[in-house]
N, CA, C and O atoms as a Tinker XYZ file with bonds, in Angstrom:
   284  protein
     1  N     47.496000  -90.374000  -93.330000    73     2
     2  CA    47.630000  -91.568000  -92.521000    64     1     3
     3  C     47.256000  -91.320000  -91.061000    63     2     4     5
     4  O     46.767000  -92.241000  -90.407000    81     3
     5  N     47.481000  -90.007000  -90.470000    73     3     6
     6  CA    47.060000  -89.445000  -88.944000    64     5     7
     7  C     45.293000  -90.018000  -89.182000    63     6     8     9
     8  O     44.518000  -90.151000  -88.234000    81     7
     9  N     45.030000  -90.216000  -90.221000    73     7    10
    10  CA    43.725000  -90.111000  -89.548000    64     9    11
    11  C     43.064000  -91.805000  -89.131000    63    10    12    13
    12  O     42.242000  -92.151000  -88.282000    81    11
    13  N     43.742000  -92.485000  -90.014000    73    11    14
    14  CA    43.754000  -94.274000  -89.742000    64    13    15
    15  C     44.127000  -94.014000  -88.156000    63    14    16    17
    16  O     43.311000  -94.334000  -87.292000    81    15
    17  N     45.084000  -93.564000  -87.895000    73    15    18
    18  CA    45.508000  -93.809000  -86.480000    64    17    19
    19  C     44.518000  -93.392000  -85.516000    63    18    20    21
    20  O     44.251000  -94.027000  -84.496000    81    19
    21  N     43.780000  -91.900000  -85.997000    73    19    22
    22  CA    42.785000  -91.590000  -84.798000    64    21    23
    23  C     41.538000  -92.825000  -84.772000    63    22    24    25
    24  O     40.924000  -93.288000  -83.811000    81    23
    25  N     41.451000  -93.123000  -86.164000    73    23    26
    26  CA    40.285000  -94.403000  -86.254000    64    25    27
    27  C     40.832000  -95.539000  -85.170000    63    26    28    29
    28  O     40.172000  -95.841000  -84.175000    81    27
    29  N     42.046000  -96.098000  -85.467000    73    27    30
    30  CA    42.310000  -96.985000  -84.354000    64    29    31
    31  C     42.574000  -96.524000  -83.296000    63    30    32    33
    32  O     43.291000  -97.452000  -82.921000    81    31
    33  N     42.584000  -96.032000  -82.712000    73    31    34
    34  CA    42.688000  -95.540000  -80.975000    64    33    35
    35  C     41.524000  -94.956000  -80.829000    63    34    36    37
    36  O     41.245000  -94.736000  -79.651000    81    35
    37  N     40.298000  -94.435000  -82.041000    73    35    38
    38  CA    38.854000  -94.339000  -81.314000    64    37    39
    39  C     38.282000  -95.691000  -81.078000    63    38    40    41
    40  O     37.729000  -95.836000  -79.988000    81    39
    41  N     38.316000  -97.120000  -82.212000    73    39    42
    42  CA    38.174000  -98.495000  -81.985000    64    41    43
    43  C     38.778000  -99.252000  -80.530000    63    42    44    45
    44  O     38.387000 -100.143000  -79.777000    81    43
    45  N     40.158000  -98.186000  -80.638000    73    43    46
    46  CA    40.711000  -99.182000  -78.895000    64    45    47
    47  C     40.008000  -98.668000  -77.943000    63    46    48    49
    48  O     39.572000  -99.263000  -76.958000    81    47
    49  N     39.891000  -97.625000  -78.199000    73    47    50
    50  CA    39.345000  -96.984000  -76.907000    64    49    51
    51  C     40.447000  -96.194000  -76.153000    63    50    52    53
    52  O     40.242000  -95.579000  -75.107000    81    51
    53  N     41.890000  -96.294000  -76.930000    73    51    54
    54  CA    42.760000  -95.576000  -76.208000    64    53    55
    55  C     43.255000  -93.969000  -76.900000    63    54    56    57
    56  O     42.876000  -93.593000  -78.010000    81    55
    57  N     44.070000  -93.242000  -76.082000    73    55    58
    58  CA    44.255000  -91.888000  -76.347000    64    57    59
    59  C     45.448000  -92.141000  -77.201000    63    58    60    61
    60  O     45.581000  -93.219000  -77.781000    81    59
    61  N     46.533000  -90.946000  -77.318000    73    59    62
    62  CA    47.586000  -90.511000  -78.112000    64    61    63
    63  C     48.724000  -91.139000  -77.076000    63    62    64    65
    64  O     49.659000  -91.850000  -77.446000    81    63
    65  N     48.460000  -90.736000  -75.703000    73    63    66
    66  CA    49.664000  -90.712000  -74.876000    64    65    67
    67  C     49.753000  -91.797000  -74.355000    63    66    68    69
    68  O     50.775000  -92.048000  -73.716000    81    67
    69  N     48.924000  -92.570000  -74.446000    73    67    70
    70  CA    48.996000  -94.046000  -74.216000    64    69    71
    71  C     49.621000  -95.116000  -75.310000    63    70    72    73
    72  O     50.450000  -96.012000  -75.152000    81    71
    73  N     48.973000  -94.716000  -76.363000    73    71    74
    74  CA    49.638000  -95.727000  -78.040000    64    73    75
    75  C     51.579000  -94.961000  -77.786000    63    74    76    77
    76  O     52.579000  -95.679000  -77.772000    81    75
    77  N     51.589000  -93.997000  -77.683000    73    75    78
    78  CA    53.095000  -93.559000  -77.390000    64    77    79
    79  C     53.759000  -94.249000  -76.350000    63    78    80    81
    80  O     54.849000  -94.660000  -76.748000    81    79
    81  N     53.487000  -94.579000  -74.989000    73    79    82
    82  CA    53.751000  -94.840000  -74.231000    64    81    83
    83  C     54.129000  -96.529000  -74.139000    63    82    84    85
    84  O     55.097000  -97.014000  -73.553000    81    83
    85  N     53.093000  -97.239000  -74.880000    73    83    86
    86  CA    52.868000  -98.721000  -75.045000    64    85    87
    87  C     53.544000  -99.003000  -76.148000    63    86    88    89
    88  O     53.782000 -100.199000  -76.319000    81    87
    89  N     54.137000  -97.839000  -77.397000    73    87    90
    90  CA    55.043000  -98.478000  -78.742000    64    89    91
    91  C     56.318000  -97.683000  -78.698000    63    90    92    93
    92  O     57.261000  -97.811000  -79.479000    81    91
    93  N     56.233000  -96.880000  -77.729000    73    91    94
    94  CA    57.935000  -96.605000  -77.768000    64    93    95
    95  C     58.318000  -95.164000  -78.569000    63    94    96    97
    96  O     59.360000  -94.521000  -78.453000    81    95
    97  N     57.132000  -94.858000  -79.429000    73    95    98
    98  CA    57.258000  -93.840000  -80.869000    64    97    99
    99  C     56.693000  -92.336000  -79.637000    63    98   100   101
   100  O     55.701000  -92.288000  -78.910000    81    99
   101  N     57.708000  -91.387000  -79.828000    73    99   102
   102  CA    57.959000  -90.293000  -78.980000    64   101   103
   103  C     56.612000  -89.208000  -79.558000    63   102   104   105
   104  O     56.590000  -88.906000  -80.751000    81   103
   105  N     55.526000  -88.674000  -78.594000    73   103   106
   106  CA    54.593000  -87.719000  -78.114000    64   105   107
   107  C     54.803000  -86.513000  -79.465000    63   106   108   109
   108  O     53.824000  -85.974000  -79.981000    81   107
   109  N     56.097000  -86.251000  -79.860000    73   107   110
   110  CA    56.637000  -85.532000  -80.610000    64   109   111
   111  C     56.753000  -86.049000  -82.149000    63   110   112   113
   112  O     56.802000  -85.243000  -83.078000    81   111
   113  N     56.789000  -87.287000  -82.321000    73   111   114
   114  CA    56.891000  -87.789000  -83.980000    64   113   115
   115  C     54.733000  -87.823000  -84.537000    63   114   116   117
   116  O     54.138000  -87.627000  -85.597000    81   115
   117  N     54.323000  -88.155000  -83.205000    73   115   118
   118  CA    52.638000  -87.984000  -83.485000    64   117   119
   119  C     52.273000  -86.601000  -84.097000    63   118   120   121
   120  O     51.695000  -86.474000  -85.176000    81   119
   121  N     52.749000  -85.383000  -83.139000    73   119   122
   122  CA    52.345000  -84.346000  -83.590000    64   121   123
   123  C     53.057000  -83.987000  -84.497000    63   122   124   125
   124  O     52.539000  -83.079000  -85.146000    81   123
   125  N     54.025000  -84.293000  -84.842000    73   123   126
   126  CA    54.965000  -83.901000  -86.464000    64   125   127
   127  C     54.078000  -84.568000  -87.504000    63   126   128   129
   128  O     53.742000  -83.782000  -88.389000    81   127
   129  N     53.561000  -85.928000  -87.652000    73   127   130
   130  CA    52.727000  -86.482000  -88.456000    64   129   131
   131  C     50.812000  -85.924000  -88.585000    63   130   132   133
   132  O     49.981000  -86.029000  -89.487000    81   131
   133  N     50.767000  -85.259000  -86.999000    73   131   134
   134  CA    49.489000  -84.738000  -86.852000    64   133   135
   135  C     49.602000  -83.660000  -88.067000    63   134   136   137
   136  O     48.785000  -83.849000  -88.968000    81   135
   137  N     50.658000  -82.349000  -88.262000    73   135   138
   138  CA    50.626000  -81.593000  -88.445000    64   137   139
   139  C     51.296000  -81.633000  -90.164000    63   138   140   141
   140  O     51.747000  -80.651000  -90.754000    81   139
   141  N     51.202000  -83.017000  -90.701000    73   139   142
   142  CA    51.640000  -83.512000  -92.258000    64   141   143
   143  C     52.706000  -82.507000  -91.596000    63   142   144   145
   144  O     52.473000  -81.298000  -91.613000    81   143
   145  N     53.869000  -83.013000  -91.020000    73   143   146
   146  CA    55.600000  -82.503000  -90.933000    64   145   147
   147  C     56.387000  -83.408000  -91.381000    63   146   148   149
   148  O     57.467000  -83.267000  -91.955000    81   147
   149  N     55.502000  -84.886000  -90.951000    73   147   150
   150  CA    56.425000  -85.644000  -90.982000    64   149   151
   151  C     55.812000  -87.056000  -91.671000    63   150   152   153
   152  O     54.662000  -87.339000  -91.335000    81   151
   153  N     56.413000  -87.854000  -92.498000    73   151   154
   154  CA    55.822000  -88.593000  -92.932000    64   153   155
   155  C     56.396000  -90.215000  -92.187000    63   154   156   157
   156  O     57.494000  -90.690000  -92.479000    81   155
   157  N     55.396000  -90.905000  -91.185000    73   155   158
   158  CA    56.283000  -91.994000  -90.561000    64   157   159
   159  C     57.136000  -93.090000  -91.378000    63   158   160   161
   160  O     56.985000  -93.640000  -92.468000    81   159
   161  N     57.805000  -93.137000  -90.669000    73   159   162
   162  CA    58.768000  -94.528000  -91.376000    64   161   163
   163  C     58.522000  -96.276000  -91.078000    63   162   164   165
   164  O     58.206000  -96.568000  -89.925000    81   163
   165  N     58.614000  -97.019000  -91.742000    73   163   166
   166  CA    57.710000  -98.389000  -91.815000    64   165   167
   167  C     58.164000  -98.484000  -90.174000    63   166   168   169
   168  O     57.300000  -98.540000  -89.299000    81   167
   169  N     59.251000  -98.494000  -89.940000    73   167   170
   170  CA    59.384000  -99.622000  -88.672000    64   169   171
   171  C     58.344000  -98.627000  -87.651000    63   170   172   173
   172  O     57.421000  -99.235000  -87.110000    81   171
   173  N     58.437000  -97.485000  -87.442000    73   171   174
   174  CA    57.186000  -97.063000  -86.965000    64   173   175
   175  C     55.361000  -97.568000  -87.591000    63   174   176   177
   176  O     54.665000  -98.163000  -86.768000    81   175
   177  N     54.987000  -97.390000  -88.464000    73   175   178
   178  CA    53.722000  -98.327000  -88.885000    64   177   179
   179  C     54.067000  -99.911000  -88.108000    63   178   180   181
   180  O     53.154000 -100.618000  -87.679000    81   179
   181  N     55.317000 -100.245000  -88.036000    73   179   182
   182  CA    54.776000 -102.000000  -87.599000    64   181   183
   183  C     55.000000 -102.017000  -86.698000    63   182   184   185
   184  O     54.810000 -103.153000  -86.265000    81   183
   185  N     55.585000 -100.951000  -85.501000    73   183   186
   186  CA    54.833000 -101.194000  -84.073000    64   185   187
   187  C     53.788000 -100.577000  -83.777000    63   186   188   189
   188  O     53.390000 -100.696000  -82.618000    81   187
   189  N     52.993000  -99.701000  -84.757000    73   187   190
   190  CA    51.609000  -99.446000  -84.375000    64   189   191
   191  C     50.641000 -100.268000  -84.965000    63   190   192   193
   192  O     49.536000 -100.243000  -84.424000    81   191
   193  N     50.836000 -101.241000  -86.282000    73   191   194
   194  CA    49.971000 -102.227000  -86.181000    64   193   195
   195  C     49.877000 -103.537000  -85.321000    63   194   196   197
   196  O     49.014000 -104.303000  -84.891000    81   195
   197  N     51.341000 -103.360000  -85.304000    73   195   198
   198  CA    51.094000 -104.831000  -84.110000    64   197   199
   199  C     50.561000 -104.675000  -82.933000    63   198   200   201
   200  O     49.857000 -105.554000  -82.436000    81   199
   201  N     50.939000 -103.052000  -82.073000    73   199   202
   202  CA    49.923000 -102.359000  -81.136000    64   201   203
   203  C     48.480000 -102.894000  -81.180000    63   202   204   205
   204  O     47.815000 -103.497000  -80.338000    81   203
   205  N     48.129000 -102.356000  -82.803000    73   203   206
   206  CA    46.534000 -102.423000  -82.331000    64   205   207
   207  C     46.539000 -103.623000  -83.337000    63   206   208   209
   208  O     45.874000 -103.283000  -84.315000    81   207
   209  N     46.978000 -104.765000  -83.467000    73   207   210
   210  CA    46.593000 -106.179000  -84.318000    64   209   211
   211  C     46.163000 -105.584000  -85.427000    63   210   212   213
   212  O     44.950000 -105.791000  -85.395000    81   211
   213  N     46.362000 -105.071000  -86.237000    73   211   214
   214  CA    45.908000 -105.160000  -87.468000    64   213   215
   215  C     47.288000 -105.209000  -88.634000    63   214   216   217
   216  O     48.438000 -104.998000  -88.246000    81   215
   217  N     46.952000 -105.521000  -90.093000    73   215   218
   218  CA    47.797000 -105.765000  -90.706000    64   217   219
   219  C     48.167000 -104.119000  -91.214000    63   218   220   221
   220  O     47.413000 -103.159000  -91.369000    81   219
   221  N     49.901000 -104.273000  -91.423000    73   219   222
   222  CA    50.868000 -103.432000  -91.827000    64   221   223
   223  C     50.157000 -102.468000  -93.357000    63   222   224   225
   224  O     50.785000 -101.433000  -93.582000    81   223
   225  N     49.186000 -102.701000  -94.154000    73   223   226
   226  CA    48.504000 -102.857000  -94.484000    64   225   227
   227  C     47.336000 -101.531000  -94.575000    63   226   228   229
   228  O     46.794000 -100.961000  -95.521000    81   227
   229  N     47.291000 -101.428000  -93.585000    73   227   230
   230  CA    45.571000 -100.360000  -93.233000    64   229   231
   231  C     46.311000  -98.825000  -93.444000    63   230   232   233
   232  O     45.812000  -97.714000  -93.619000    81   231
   233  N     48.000000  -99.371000  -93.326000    73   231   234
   234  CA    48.604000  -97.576000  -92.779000    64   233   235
   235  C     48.949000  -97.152000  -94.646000    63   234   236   237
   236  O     49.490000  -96.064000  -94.844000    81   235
   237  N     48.653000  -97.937000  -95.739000    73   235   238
   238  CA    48.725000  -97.888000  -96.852000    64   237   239
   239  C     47.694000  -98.244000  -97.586000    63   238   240   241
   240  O     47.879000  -99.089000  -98.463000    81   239
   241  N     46.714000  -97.820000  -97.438000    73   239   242
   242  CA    45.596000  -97.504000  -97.881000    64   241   243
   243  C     44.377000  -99.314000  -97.787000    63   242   244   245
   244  O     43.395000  -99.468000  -98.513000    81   243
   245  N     44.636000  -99.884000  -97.220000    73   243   246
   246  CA    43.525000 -100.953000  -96.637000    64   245   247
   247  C     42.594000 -100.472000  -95.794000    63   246   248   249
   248  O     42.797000  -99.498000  -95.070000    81   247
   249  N     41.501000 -101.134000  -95.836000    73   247   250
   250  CA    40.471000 -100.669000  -95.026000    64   249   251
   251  C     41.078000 -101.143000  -93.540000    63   250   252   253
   252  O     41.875000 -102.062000  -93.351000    81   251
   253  N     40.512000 -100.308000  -92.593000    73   251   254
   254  CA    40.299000 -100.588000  -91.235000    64   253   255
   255  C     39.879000 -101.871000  -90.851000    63   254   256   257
   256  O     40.549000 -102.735000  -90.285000    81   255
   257  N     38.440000 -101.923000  -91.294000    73   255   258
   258  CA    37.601000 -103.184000  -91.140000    64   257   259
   259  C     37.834000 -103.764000  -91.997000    63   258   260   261
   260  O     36.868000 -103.821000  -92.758000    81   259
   261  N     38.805000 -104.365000  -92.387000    73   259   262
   262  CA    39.206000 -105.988000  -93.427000    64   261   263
   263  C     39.603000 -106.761000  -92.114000    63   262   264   265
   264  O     39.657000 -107.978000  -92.288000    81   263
   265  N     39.894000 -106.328000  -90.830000    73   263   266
   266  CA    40.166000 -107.310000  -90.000000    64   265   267
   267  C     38.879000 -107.777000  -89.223000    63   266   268   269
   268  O     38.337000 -107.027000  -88.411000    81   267
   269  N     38.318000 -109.278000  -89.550000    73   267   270
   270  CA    37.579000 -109.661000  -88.783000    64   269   271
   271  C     38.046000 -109.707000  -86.920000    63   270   272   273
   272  O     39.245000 -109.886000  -86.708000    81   271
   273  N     37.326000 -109.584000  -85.951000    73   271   274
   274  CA    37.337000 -109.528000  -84.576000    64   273   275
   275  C     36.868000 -110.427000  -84.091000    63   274   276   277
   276  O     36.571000 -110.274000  -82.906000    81   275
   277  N     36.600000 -111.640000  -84.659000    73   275   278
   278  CA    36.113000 -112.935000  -84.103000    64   277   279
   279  C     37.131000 -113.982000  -84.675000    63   278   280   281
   280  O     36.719000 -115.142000  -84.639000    81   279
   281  N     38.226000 -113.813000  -85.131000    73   279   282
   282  CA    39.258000 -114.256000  -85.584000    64   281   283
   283  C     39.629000 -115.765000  -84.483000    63   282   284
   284  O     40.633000 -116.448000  -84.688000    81   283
């Protein structure tokens, strides 16, 4: 799932310490999940999809791009 996440923050255009900073989810639960330690828990996935607008969805195997951007 770390790697959906690097896909969306290469699409935002934003880093690690910023998506942390803007959802609340601690610098330290990223690199536990970077390093398969840790496997996130939903209420974490639904403040990082609502972060980057996409559906709850992509962090369980949906494509990235099922969300149109002209919505």
């Amino acid at each position: 799932m770390y790697e959906i996440l690097l896909k969306l923050m290469e699409r935002a255009g934003v880093d690690i310490e910023t998506v942390s900073e803007k959802t609340g989810i601690p610098m330290s639960i990223f690199i536990a999940w970077e390093a398969g330690e840790y496997q996130p828990k939903t209420d974490k996935l639904m403040k990082l999809a609502k972060y980057f607008g996409v559906p709850l969805s992509i962090f369980y195997g949906g494509d990235i791009y099922d969300r149109e951007d002209n919505e």
